[in-house]
C-alpha positions in Angstrom: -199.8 132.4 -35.0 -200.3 129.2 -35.6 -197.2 128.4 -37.1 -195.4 129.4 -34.0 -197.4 127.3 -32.1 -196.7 124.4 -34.6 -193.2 125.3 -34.2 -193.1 125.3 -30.7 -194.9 121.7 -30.2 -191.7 120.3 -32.5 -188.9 122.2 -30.8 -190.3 120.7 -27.3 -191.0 116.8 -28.5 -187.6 116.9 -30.4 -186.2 118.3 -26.9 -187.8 115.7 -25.2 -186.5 113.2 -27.3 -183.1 114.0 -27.3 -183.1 114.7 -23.3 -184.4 111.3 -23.7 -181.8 109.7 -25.6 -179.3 111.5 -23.6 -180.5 110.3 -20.3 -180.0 106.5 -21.6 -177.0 107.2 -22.4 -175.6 108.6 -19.4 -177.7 106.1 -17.3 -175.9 103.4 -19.7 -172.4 103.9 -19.4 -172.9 104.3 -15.2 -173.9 101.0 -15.2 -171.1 100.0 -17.1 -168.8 101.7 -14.9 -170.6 100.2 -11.8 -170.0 96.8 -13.3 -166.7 97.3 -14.6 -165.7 98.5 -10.1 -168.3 95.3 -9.4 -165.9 93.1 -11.6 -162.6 93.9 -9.9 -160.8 92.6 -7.3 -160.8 94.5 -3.8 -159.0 97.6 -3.7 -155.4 97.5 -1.9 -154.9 101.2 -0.2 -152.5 102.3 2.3 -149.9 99.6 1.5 -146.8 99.7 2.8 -145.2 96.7 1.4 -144.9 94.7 -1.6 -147.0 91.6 -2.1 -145.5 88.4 -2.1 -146.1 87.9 -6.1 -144.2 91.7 -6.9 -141.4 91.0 -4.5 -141.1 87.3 -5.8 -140.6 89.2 -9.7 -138.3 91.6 -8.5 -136.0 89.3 -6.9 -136.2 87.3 -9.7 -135.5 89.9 -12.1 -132.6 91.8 -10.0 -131.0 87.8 -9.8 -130.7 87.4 -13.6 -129.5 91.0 -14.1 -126.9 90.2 -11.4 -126.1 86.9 -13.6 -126.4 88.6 -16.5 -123.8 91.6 -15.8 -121.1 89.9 -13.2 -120.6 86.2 -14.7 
């Protein structure tokens, strides 16, 4: 009997401990994740054009293709 009792004291402190170790974890890498969204720039949605940076690059690149194919 008191073996089982013994037994039963371990399984539930090595439970704990591991529920323990679990919940850091999880708790860890949302805070990472929190700061990682923190960290970035704000969110373009709904866009329905092109930023002046991408079409600048695309111009860009189409103009040296076009040099680079029909000279």
């Amino acid at each position: 009997m008191r073996s089982s009792i013994k037994q039963l004291i371990i399984g539930l402190a090595v439970a704990t401990g591991l529920s323990a170790v679990g919940v850091s974890v999880i708790g860890g890498a949302v805070a990472q994740s929190v700061a990682e969204q923190a960290n970035q720039g704000p969110v373009l949605t709904n866009r329905h054009e092109s930023s002046v940076s991408e079409t600048d690059f695309q111009l860009g690149a189409r103009q040296q293709l076009h040099r680079y194919f029909f000279k």
